[in-house]
C-alpha positions as CSV (number, residue, x, y, z in Angstrom):
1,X,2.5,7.2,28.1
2,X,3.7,6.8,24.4
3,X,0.8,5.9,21.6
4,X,2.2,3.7,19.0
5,X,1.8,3.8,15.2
6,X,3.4,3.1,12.4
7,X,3.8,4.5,8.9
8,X,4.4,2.4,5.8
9,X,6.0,3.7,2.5
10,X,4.6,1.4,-0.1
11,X,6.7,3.0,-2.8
12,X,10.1,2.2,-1.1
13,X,8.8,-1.9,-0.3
14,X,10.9,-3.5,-2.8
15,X,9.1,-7.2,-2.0
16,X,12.3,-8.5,-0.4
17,X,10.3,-9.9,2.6
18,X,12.6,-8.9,5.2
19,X,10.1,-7.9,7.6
20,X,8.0,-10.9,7.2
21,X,11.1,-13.2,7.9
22,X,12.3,-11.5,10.8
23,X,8.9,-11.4,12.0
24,X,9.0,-15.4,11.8
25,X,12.5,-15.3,13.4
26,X,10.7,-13.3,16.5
27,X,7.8,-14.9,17.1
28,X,7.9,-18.9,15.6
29,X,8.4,-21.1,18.1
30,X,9.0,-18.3,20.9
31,X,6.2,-17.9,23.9
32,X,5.8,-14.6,24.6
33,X,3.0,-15.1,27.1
34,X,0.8,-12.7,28.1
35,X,1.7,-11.2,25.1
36,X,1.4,-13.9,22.2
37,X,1.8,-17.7,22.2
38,X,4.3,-18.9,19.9
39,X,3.8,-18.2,16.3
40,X,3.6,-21.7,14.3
41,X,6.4,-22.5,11.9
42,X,3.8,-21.9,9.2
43,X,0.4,-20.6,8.0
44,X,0.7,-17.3,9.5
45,X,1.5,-13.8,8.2
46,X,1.6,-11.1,10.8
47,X,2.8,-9.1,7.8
48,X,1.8,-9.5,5.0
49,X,3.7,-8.4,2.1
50,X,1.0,-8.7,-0.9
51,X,2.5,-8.1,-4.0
52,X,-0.1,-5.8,-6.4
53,X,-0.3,-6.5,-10.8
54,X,-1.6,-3.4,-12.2
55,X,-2.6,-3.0,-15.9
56,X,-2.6,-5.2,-18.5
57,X,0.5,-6.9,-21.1
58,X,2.9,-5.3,-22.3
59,X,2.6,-2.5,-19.9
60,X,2.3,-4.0,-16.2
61,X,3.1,-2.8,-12.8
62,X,4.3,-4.4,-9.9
63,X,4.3,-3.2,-6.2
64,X,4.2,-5.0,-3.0
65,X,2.7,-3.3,0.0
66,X,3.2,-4.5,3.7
67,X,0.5,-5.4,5.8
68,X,0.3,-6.0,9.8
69,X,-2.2,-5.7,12.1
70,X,-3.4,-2.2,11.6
71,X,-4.0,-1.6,15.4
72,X,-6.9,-0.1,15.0
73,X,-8.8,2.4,17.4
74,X,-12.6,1.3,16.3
75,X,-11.3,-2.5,16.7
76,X,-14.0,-5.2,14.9
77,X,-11.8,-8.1,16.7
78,X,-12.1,-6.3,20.1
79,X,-15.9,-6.2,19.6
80,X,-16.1,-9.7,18.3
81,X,-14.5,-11.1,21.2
82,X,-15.7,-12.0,24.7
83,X,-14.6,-12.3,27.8
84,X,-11.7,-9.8,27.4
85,X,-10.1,-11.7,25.2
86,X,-9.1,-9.1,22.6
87,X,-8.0,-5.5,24.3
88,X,-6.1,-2.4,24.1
89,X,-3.3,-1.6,25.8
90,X,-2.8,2.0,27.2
91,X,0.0,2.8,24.5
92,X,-2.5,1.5,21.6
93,X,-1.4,-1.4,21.3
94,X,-4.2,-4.7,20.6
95,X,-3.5,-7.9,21.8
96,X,-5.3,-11.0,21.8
97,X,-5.2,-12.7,25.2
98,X,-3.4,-16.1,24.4
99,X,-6.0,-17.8,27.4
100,X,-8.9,-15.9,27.5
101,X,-9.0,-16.4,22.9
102,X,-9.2,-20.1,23.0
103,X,-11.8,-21.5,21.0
104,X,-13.0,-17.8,20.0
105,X,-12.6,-18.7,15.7
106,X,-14.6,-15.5,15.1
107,X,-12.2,-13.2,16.0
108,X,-10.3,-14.1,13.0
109,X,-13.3,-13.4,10.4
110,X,-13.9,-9.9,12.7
111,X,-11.0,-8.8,11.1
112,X,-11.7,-6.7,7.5
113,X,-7.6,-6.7,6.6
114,X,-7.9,-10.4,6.8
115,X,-4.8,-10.2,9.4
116,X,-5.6,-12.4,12.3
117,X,-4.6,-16.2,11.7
118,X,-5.6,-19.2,13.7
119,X,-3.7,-21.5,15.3
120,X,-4.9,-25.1,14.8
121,X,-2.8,-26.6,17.4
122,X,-3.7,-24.1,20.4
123,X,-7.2,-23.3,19.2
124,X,-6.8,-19.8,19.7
125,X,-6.3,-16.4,17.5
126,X,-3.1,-15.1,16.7
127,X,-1.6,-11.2,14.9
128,X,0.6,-9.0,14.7
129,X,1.6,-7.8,18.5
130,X,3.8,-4.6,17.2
131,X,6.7,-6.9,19.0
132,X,5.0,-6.0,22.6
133,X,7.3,-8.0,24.5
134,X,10.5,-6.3,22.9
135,X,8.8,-2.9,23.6
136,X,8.2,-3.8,27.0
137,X,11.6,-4.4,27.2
138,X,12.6,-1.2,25.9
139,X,12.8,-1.8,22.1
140,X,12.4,1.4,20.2
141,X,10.7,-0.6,17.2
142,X,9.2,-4.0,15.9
143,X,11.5,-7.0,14.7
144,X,9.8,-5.9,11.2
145,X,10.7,-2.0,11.3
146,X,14.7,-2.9,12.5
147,X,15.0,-5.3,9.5
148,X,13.6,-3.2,6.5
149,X,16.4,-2.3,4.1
150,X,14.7,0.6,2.1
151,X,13.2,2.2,5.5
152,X,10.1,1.6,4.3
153,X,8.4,0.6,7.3
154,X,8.5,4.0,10.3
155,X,7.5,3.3,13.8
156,X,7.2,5.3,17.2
157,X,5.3,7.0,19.4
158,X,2.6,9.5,17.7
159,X,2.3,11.3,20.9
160,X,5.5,13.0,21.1
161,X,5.5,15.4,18.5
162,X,9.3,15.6,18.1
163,X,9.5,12.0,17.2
164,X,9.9,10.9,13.8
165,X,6.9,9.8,12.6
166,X,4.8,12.6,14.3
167,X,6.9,14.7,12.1
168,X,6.7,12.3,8.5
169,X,2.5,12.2,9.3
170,X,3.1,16.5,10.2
171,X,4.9,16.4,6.5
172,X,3.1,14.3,4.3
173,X,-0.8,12.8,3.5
174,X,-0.8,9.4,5.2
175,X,-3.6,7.5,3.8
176,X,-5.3,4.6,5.6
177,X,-5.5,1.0,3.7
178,X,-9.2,0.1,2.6
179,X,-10.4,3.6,4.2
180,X,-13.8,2.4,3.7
181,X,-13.4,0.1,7.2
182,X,-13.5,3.3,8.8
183,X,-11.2,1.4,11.5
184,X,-9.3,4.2,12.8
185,X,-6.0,2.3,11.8
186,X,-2.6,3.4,13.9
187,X,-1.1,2.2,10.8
188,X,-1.5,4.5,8.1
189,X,0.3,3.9,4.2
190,X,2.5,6.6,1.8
191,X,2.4,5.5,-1.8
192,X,-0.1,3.1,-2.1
193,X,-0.4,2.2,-5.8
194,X,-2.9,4.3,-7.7
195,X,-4.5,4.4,-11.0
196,X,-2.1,4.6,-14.3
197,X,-2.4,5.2,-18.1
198,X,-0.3,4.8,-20.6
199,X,0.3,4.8,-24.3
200,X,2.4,4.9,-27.6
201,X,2.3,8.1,-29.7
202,X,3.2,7.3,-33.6
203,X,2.8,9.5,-36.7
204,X,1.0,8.0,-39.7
205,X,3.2,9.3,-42.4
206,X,6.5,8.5,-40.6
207,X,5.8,4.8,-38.9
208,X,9.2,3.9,-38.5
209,X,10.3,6.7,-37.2
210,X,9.5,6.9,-33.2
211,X,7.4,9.9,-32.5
212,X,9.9,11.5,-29.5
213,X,9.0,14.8,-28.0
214,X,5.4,14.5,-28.5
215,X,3.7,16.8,-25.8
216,X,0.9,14.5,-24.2
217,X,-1.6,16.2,-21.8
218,X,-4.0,15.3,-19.3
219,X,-6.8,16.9,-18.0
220,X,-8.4,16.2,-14.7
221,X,-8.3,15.9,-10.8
222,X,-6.7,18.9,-9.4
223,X,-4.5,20.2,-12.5
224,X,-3.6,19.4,-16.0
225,X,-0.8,17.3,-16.2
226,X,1.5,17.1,-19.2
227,X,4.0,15.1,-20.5
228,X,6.4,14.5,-23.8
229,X,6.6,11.2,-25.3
230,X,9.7,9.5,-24.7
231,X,12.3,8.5,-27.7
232,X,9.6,5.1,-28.3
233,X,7.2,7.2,-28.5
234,X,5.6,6.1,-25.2
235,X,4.2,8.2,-22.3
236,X,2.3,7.7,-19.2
237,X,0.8,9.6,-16.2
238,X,0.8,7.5,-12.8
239,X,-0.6,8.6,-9.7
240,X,-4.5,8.7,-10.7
241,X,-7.7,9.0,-8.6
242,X,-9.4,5.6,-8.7
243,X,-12.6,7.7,-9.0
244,X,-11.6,10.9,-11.1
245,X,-12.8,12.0,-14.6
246,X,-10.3,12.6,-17.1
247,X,-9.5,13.5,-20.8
248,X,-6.2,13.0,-22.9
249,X,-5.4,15.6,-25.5
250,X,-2.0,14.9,-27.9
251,X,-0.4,17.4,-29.7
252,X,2.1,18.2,-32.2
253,X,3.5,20.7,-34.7
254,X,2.1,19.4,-38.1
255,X,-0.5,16.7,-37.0
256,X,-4.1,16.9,-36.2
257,X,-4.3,17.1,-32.2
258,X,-6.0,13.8,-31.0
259,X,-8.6,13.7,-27.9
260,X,-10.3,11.6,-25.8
261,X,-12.4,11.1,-22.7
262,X,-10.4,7.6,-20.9
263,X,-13.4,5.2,-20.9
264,X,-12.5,3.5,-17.8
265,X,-11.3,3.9,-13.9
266,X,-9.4,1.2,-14.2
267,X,-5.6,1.1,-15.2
268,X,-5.4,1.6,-18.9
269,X,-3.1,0.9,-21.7
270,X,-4.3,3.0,-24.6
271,X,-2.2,1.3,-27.2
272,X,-0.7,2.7,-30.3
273,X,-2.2,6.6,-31.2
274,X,-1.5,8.1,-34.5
275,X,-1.4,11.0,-35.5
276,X,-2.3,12.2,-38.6
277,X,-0.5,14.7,-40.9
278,X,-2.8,18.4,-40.9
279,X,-3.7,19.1,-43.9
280,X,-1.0,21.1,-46.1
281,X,1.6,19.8,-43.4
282,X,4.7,19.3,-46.0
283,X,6.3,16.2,-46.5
């Protein structure tokens, strides 16, 4: 019996909302009873691509990270329910029961991810079904997974270790989305955006000359990091824990080094720094 899961690559999503549109092409207006009733025509994401602003003008970020029903092995939707009208399918897979749902509005606040959407019409709760049906049929993958350009989105069966994403989980540090719902998600994330800083390195005796090659380094987390200003004179480090200490040192032949603890855990844009001349530094 396969177990189902999915990996998604949040630094390959490039927000062209492929997935969500063939997810709409799959499921609006097509009854896939037992699996799903039809999906309306509107109203409902069963995934979610939720596009992220990080830091602050000039310097901002943009990502976009795809979200579906996680599938999760500690369920709050299964529990909410009664009746059997959420459950888990041997291969992992958590349906709602399109009968034994109606009326049940509560299963749709169960959910912490905020992925189960209700159907006004039908009275009843409706997600992300991992494309059961096609499965069932003999699908290798999700509507969602076929149509993603970049290959962001990875699906299969975990418990065959010679399939692919047993070996991209066996390779790299897939993280679960909002770890703190301690869900057991199937669904697990790669390059979910992290904290940043960034900055602009200028000399105080030469303003209007860009201060290029300026070796930027900072301390913290597992290592040092270091980097050299580029030719505007701007650097930044990406890839931050949300909840690490860290301290920014600047250096350059000729100037007095500059230091600083970062004052916050948020992104940060540290501005213009300038360095000052050392004393006897020729002109």
């Amino acid at each position: 019996m396969p177990k189902y899961a999915m990996v998604i690559d949040a630094g390959r999503c490039i927000g062209c909302y492929l997935c969500f549109l063939a997810c709409r092409d799959e499921h609006a207006g097509n009854d896939n009873r037992p699996i799903a009733l039809a999906q309306p025509s509107s109203g409902h994401k069963w995934i979610d691509v939720r596009e992220l602003e990080r830091g602050a003008l000039p310097r901002v970020k943009v990502d976009y990270v795809p979200v579906p029903c996680m599938q999760c092995a500690d369920a709050p939707c299964i529990d909410a329910a009664t009746g059997g009208a959420v459950y888990r399918r041997p291969d992992g897979v958590v349906l709602i029961d399109p009968d034994k749902a109606v009326g049940q509005r509560h299963i749709v606040s169960a959910c912490p991810y905020r992925v189960v959407f209700w159907n006004e019409a039908a009275s009843v709760a409706q997600k992300c079904t991992f494309c059961a049906h096609l499965l069932d049929e003999g699908w290798r993958e999700p509507r969602c997974v076929e149509a993603c350009p970049t290959q962001a989105l990875v699906f299969g069966d975990i418990a065959d270790p010679s399939s692919e994403i047993s070996r991209l989980r066996a390779a790299r540090a897939v993280e679960d989305f909002h770890p703190e719902f301690a869900t057991g998600p199937s669904v697990g994330y790669l390059g979910l955006p992290t904290r940043f800083v960034a900055g602009e390195v200028a000399f105080a005796d030469k303003p209007e000359v860009p201060a290029e090659g300026v070796i930027v380094t900072l301390e913290g987390g597992n290592r040092p990091r270091r980097v050299k200003s580029d030719n505007y004179g701007e650097f930044e480090f990406d890839g931050l824990d949300a909840q690490g200490r860290y301290r920014l040192r600047i250096d350059h032949p000729g100037y007095l080094a500059c230091s600083m603890s970062l004052p916050s855990r948020a992104d940060l844009d540290l501005g213009t720094l300038v360095l000052e001349p050392a004393p006897g530094k020729s002109v």
